[in-house]
C-alpha positions in Angstrom: 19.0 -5.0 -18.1 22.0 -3.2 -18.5 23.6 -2.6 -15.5 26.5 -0.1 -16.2 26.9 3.0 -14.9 28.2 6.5 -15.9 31.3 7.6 -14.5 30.0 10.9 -13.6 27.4 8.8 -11.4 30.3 6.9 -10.1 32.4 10.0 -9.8 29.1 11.5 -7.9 28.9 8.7 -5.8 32.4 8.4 -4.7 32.8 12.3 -4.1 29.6 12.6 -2.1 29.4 9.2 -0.4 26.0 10.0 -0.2 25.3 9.4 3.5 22.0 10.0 4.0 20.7 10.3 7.6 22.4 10.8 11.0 21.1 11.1 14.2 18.4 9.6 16.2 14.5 8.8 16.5 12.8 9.8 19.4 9.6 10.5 19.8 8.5 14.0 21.1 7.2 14.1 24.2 4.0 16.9 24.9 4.1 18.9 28.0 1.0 17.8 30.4 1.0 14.4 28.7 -0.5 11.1 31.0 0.9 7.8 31.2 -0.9 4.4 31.4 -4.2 2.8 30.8 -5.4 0.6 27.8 -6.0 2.0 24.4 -8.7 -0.3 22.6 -9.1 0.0 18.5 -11.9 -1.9 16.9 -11.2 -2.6 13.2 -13.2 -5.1 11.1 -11.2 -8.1 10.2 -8.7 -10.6 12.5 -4.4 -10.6 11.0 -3.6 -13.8 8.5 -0.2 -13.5 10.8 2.1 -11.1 12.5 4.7 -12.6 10.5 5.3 -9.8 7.7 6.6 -12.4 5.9 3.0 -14.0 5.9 0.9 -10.9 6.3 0.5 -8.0 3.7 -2.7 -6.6 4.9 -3.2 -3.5 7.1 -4.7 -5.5 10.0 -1.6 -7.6 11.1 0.6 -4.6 9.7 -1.2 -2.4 12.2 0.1 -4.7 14.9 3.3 -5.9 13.8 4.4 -2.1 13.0 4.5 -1.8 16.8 6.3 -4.8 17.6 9.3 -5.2 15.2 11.0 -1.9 13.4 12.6 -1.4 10.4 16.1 0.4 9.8 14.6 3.4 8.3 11.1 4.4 7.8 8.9 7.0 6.2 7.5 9.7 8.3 3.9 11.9 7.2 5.4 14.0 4.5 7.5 10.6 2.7 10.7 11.6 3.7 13.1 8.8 5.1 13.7 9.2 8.8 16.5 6.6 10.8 14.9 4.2 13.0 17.1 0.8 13.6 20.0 2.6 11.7 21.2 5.7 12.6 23.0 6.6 9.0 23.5 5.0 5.9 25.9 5.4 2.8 25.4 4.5 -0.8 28.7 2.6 -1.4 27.6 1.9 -5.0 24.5 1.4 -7.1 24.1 -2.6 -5.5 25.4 -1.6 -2.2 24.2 0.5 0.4 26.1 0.6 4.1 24.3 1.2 7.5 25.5 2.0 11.0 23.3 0.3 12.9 22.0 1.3 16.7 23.7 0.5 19.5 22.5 -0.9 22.7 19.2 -2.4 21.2 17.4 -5.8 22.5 14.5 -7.9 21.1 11.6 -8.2 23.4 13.1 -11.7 23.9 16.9 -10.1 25.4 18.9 -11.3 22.5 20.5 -8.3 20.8 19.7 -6.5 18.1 23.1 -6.5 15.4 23.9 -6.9 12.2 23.6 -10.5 12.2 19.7 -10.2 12.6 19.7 -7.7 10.0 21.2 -10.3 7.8 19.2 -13.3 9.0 15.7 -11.0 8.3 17.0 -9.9 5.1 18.0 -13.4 3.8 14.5 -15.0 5.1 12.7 -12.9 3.6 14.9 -12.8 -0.2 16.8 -15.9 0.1 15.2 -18.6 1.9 12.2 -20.7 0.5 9.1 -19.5 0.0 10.6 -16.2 1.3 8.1 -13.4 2.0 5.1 -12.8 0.1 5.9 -9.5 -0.9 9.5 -10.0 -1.9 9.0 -9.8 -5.5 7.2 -6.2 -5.5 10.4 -4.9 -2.7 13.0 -4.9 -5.3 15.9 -7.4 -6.7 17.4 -7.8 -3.1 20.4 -9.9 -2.8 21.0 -10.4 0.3 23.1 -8.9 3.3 26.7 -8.9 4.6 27.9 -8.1 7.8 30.7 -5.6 8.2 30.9 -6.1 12.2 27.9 -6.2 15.0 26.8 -2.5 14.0 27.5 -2.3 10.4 25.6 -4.1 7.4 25.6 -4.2 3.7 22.8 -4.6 1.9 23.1 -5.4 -1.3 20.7 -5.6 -4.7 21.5 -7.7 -7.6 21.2 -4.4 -9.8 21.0 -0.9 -9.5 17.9 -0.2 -8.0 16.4 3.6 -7.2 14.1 2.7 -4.7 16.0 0.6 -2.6 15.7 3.0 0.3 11.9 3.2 0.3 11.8 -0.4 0.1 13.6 -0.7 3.4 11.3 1.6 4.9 8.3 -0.3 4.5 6.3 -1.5 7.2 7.3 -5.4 6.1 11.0 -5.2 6.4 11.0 -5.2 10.5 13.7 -6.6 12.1 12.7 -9.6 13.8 14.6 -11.7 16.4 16.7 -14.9 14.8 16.0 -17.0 18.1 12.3 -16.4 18.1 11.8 -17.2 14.3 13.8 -20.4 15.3 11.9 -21.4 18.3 8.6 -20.8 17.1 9.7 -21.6 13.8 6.0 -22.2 11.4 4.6 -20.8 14.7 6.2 -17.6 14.9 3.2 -15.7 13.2 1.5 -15.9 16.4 4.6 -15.4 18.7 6.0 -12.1 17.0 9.2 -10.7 19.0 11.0 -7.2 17.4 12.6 -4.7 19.0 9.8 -1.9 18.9 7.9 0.2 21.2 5.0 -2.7 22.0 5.4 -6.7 22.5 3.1 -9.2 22.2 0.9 -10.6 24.4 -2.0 -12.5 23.5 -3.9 -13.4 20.1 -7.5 -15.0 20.5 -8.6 -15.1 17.2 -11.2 -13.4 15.3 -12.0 -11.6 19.1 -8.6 -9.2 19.4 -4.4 -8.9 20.1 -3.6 -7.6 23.3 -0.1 -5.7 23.2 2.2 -3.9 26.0 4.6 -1.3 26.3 8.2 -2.1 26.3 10.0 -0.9 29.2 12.7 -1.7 27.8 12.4 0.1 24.7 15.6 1.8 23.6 13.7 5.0 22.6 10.9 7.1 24.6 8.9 4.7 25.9 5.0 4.4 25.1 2.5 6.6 26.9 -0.3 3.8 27.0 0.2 0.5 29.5 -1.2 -1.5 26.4 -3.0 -1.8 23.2 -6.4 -4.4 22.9 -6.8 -4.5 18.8 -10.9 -6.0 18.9 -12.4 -7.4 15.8 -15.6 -5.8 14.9 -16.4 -6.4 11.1 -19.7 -4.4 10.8 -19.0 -0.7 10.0 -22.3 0.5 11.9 -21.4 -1.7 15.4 -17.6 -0.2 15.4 -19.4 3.1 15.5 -22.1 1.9 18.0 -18.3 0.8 19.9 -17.3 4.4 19.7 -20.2 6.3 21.2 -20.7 4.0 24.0 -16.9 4.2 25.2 -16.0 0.5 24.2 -13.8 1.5 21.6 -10.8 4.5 22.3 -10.3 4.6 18.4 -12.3 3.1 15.3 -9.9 2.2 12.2 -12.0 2.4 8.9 -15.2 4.2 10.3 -18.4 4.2 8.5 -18.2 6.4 5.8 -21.7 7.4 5.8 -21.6 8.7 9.5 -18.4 10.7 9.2 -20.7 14.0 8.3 -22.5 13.7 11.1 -19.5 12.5 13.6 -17.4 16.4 12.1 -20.3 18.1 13.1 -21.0 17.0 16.6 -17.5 17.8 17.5 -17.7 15.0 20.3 -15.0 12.9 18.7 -11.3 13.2 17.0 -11.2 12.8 12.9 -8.2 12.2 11.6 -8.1 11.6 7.5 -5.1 12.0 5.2 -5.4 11.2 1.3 -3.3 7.9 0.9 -1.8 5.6 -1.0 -4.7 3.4 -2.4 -6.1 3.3 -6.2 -9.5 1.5 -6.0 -10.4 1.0 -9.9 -12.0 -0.9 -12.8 -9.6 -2.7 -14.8 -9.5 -4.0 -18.0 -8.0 -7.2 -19.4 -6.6 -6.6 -22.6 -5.8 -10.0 -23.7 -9.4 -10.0 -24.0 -11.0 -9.3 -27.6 -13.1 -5.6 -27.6 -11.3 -4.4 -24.4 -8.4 -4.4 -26.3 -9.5 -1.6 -28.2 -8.2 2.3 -26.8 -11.3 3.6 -28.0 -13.6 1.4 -25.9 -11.7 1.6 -23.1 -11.8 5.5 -23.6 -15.5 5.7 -24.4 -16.4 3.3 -21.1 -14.2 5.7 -19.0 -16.3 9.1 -20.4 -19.7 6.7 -19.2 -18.9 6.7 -15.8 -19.9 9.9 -13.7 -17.1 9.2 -11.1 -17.5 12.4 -9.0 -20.9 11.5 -8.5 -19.7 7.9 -7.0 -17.3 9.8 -5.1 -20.0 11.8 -3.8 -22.8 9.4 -3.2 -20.9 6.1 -2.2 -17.8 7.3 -0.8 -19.7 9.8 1.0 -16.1 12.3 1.5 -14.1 9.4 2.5 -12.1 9.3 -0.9 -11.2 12.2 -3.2 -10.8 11.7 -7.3 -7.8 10.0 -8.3 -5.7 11.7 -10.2 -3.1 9.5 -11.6 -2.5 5.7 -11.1 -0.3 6.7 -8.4 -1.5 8.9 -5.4 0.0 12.3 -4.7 2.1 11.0 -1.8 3.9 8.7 -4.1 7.9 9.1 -5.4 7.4 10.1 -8.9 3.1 10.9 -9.3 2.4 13.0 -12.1 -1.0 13.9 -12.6 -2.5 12.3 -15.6 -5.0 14.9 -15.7 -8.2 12.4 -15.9 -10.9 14.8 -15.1 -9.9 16.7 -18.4 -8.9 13.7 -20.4 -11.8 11.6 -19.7 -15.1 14.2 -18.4 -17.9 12.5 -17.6 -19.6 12.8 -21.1 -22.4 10.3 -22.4 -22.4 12.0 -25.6 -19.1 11.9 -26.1 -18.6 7.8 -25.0 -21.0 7.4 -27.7 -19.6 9.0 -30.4 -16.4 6.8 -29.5 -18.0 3.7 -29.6 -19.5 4.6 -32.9 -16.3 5.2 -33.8 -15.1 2.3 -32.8 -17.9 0.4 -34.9 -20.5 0.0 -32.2 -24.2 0.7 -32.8 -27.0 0.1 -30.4 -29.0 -3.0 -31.3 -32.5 -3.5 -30.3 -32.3 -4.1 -26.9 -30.0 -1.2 -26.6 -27.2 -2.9 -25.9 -24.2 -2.2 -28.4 -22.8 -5.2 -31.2 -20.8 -5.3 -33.7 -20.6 -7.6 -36.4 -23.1 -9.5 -34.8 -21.5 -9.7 -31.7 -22.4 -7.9 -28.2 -20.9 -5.9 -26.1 -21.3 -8.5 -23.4 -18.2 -8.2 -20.5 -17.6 -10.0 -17.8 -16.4 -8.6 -14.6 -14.9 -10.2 -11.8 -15.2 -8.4 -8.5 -15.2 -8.3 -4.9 -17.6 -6.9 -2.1 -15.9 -6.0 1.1 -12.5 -6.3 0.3 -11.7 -2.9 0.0 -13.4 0.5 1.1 -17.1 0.0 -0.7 -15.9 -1.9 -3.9 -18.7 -3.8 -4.6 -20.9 -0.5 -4.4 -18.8 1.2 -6.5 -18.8 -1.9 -9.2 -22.5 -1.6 -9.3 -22.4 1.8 -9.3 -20.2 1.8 -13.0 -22.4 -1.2 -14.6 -25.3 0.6 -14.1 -23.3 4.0 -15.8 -22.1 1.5 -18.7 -25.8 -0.2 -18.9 -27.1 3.7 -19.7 -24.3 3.0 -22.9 -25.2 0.0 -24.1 -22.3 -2.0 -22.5 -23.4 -5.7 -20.6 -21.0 -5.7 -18.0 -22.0 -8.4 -15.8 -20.3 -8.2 -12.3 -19.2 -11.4 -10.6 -18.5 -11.6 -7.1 -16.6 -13.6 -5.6 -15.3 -14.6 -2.3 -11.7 -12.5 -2.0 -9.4 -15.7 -1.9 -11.2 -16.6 -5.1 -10.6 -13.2 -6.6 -7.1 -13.1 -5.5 -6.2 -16.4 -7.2 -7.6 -15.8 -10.1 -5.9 -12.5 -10.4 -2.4 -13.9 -9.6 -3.1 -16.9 -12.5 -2.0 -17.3 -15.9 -5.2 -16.5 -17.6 -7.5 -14.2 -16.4 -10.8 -14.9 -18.2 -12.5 -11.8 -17.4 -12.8 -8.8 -19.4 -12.9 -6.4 -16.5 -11.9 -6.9 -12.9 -11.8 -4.5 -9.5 -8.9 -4.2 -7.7 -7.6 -1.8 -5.0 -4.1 -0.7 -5.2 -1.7 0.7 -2.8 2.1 1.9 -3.3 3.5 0.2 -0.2 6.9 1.8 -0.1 6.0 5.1 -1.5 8.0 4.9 -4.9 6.8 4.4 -8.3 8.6 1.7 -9.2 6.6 -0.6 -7.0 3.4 -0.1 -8.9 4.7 0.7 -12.6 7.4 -2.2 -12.9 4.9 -4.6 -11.5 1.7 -3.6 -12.9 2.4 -2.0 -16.4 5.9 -3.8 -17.3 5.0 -6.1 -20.3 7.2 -9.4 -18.5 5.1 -8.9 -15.4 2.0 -10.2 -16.0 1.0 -13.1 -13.8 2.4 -14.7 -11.6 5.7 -13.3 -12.6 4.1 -10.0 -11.4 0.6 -8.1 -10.9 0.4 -6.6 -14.8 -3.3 -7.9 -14.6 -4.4 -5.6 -17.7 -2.0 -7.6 -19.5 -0.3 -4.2 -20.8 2.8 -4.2 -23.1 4.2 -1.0 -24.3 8.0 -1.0 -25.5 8.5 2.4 -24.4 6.6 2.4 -21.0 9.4 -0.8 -20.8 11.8 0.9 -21.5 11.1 4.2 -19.3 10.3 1.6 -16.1 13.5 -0.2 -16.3 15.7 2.6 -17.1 14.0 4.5 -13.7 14.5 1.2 -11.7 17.9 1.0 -12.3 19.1 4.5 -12.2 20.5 6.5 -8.5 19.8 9.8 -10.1 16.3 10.3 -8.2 15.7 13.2 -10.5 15.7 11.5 -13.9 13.9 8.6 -12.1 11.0 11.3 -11.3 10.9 12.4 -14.8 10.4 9.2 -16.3 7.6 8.4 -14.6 6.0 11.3 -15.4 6.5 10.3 -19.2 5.4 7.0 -18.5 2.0 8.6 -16.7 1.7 10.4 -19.8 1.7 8.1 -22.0 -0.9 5.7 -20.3 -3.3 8.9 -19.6 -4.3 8.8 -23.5 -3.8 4.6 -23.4 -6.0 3.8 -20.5 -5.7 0.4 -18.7 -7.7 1.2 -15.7 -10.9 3.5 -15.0 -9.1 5.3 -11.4 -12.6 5.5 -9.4 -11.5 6.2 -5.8 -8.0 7.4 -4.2 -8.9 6.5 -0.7 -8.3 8.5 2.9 -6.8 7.5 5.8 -9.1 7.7 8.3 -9.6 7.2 12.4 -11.8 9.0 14.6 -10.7 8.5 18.6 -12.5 9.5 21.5 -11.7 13.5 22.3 -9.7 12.3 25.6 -7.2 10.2 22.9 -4.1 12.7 22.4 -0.8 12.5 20.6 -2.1 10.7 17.6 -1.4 11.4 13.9 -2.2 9.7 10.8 0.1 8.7 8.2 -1.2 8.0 4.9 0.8 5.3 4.1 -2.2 2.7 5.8 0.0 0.1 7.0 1.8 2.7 9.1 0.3 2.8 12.4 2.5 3.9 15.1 1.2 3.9 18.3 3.9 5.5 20.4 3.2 8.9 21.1 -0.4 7.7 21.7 -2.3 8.9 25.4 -5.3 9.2 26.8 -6.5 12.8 28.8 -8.7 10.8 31.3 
């Protein structure tokens, strides 16, 4: 990658320093507000960890966001907002400086400094195996500390989104002398600086944690948070109406209609960051072909899964990327691709398909027989949705034939070197709200797997070159308008079918105040959180 940089971005750099945030987070207090008592959330699976270096998935994230902090983070609308840091300056395009909060303890009363803003960053970069999402954060270097409040971070290469990255809900601070006490234990001893600590895990049944009193900020409203495991989606409702459960993460979606309209409960939804789709492999002979891939996308009446499975708990993707997202552009599917039998047809015709006589289409003597691997319960009604498509591209004359398969089977084969599958569903989110983190790890031609997560096995020298060129580049303007030409190109190339851009959703009881829902989903903060009762 070439890593040199204009002297008119230098120049800017130098002239504006580019200090990006002063000041202080604290959280708002509400006049009339209550303290105390003990806010229960059922949700349907147990944490892997409350390490973050461990855990990627929204149930230990949900936790651990309330224990440990990061130095900046996102808020609602995506802008960055100071949280461990109180200001930071772009020193150069591999450096950024922060000034670092004063007067800040772990739950354990060692102190929060520059040193453990070093030691997290270097665990999670530098040390082996590192964290589990390192590779899709950015080319981190490392860390240097300046003195006990200031800190360099510093990237092997320019890198755009290396403020987003520090914002996600991974990169929490955690305590040196806990990590080395609990050491391949400290997944299940987590100890940060944030608003909560931990208490208790018994697994599979629920966390317990407690406010800090000696949080540096406003302090929690609620005495303590019980996080209960309760995997069906029709008994964490049955939890909600009979007062066992204060708030129910991923609700049914079927009984959200009914839930709006008896006005008995809280809803809170946002559109977020998540992609569920149908992929294609195009490493594989006949998916390979644009004009199949287009044709299969006009088969598929996607509003009417949106409507009928999703039941209003998703809206129509409209790009690879969700709306929230650093650099979306929308790709304008619903034009691009209508849901058109006819017209998927005629480009499979073109493409030198006929039906045979069993309907199914062949060529050459060959069928159109696909495999699909899949998963049912991993994400927000996948395997309905798969079913849902084969039986749209069964109407065609495409054999798609769905296997599903335990998650940590689907996630391994996924991550191999060979994907034998034509088609695969997958569920994508853009953890740190900037494009970079899905197009230079999905669609850039030396990612496929395990290097990266380029499942479709995509290479397009241009897309290349507009991903690297964003990566690398401090101008956040030019980095927004090459992702849009990158979207643009892909729209009329497609490598996925976009079926569902998934809400946020939570519905409390009506006595749970002060709550708002961010649509990154990791992001759950809990501190302004009470209870009217």
């Amino acid at each position: 990658m070439n890593t040199k940089i204009s002297q008119r971005v230098m120049r800017v750099l130098a002239v504006c320093a580019l200090t990006l945030a002063v000041a202080g987070w604290v959280p708002a207090a509400t006049a009339g507000e209550k303290r105390g008592g003990t806010l229960t959330i059922v949700r349907p699976t147990d944490p892997v960890s409350l390490d973050s270096n461990l855990e990627t998935t929204g149930p230990g994230a949900w936790v651990y966001y309330n224990i440990t902090e990061p130095l900046l983070v996102l808020d609602e609308q995506g802008k960055l907002t100071p949280r461990l840091a109180t200001s930071w300056q772009q020193l150069s395009p591999t450096k950024v400086r922060f000034k670092l909060r004063p007067h800040v303890k772990f739950h354990d009363g060692t102190p929060f400094n520059a040193a453990a803003v070093k030691f997290t960053i270097d665990r999670a970069f530098n040390e082996k195996p590192g964290a589990r999402w390192a590779s899709l954060a950015g080319p981190f270097a490392g860390a240097e500390v300046v003195d006990d409040l200031t800190v360099d971070i510093l990237t092997k290469e320019p890198y755009g989104p290396t403020l987003r990255s520090l914002a996600m809900a991974y990169m929490g601070i955690v305590s040196p002398t806990a990590v080395k006490k609990h050491a391949e234990n400290y997944g299940r001893n987590p100890v940060g600086t944030g608003p909560f600590t931990f208490v208790e895990w018994r697994t599979n049944t629920s966390i317990t944690i407690e406010r800090n009193n000696d949080y540096w900020g406003d302090k929690a409203r609620v005495d303590r948070v019980v996080f209960k495991v309760v995997p069906e989606e029709g008994a964490r409702m049955i939890a909600l109406r009979t007062g066992e459960a204060d708030m129910v993460l991923i609700p049914s979606p079927a009984e959200l209609p009914n839930i709006k309209r008896e006005g008995k409960f809280n809803v809170y939804e946002v559109v977020g960051g998540r992609i569920i789709f149908v992929g294609f492999n195009l490493a594989k002979p006949i998916v390979d072909d644009p004009l199949v891939r287009q044709a299969m996308f006009h088969a598929v009446d996607i509003n009417g899964i949106l409507e009928n499975i999703y039941e209003g708990s998703a809206v129509r993707p409209r790009s690879y990327l969700a709306p929230t997202v650093f650099g979306f552009k929308d790709m304008q599917f619903d034009k691009l691709y209508p849901y058109d039998k006819a017209k998927a047809k005629a480009l499979f015709a073109k493409a030198g398909w006929a039906p045979g006589p069993d309907g199914i289409l062949q060529k050459g003597g060959q069928k159109m027989t696909l495999s699909w691997l899949a998963s049912r319960g991993r994400y927000l009604k996948d395997g309905e949705m798969a079913e849902a498509v084969q039986a749209e591209l069964k109407e065609v004359g495409v054999d798609a034939r769905l296997q599903f398969l335990e998650w940590g089977a689907v996630f391994s084969q996924m991550r191999s070197a060979n994907l034998d599958h034509h088609m695969y569903t997958f569920g994508w989110i853009t953890t740190n709200n900037d494009a970079d983190y899905t197009m230079y790890s999905s669609f850039l031609c030396k990612s496929v797997p395990p290097a990266g997560w380029n499942r479709a096995r995509y290479c397009n020298k241009r897309v290349d070159e507009l991903i690297e060129k964003a990566r690398s580049s401090v101008d956040q303007a030019a980095r927004e308008k090459m992702y849009g030409e990158v979207q643009t190109i892909m729209a009329k190339d497609p490598v996925w079918i976009p079926v569902a851009n998934t809400k946020e959703v939570a519905v409390t009881q009506r006595y749970v105040r002060g709550f708002s829902i961010h649509p990154v989903e990791y992001n759950l903060d809990l501190t302004t959180v009470w209870m009217d009762k």
